[in-house]
N, C-alpha and C positions, 0 to 999 in steps of 0.2 A: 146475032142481034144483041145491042147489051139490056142488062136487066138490070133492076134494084134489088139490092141484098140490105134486110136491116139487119140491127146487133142482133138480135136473137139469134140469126144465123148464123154469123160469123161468132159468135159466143159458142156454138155448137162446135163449131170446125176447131176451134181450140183446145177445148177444156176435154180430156181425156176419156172423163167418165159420163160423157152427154156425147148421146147420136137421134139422128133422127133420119127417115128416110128421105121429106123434103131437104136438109140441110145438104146431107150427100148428093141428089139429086142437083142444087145449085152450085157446091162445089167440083163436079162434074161436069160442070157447064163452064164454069170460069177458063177452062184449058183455050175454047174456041167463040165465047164471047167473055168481052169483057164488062165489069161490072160499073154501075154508078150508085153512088152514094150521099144525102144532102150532109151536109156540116154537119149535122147531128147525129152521124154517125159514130162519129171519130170520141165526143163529149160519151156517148153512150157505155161504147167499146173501152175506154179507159175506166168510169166510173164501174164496170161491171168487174174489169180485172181489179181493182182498187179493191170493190167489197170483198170477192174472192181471197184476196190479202189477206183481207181482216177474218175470214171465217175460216184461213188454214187451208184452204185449199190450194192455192198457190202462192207461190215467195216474188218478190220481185225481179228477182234474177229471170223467173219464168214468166211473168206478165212483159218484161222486156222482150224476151223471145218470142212470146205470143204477139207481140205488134210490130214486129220485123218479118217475121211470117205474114201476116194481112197485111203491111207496107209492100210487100214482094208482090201480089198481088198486081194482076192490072185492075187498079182500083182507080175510077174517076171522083171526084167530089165536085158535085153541082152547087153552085154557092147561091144560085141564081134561085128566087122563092117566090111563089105568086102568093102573098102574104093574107090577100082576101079569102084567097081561094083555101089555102090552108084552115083558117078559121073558120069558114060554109062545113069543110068534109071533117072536121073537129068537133063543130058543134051537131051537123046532119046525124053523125053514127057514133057519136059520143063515145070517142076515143081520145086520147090525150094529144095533145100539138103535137107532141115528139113522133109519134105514131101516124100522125096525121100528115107529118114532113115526109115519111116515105111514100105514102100514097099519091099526095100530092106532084112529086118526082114522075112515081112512073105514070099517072095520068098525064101530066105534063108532057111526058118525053113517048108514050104511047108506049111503054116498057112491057114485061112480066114484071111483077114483083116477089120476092121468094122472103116469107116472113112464117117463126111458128107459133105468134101470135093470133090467138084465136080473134079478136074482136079486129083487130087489120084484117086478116082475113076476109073474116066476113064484109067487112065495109069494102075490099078489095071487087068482092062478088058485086055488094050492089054497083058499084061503078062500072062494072066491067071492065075490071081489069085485072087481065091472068095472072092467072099465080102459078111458080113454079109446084109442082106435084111428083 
């Protein structure tokens, strides 16, 4: 069944010196479902390799590499956004729009979500909606 993965996650699967057991756990799961993602992922995922840039920890020759890896990926992107709805589970669990767009996805799509975002998380519970663990 597929599931949402946001950046944090796929920032994990990346960057050499970051693990977590949730991120392993949904990159384990990608072999035999595949994943969705809203638009905001993609903005996410580059501005994170960008700072990384800028802090020395990766060159752009490796931030290339790193998005050709996640491109390889059965990665869907859901363009489609229930824009009310967004704003309600934004403002209910006071989290930021950006955070708000993957929840919104997998309530939406009836998904797991696999985020190591505390405060998604949490807002993830009161929805009811699974989280990868």
């Amino acid at each position: 069944m597929p599931f949402v993965v946001d950046a944090s996650v796929a920032v994990c699967w990346l960057m050499p010196d970051e693990r977590d057991p949730i991120a392993t756990a949904a990159f384990a799961r990608v072999a035999a479902d595949p994943v969705i993602v809203p638009t905001m992922f993609w903005f996410e995922l580059c501005n994170v390799l960008v700072m990384n840039e800028r802090r020395g920890r990766l060159d752009p020759a490796r931030s290339a590499q790193a998005l050709r890896l996640i491109k390889s990926l059965p990665i869907a992107t859901d363009a489609d956004l229930n824009q009310d709805e967004l704003m309600q589970l934004a403002r209910a669990h006071r989290i930021t729009v950006y955070d708000a767009s993957y929840l919104e996805l997998a309530r939406r799509d009836g998904v797991t979500l696999a985020t190591l975002d505390k405060a998604l998380a949490k807002a993830a519970r009161a929805e009811a909606v699974p989280l990868v663990m």
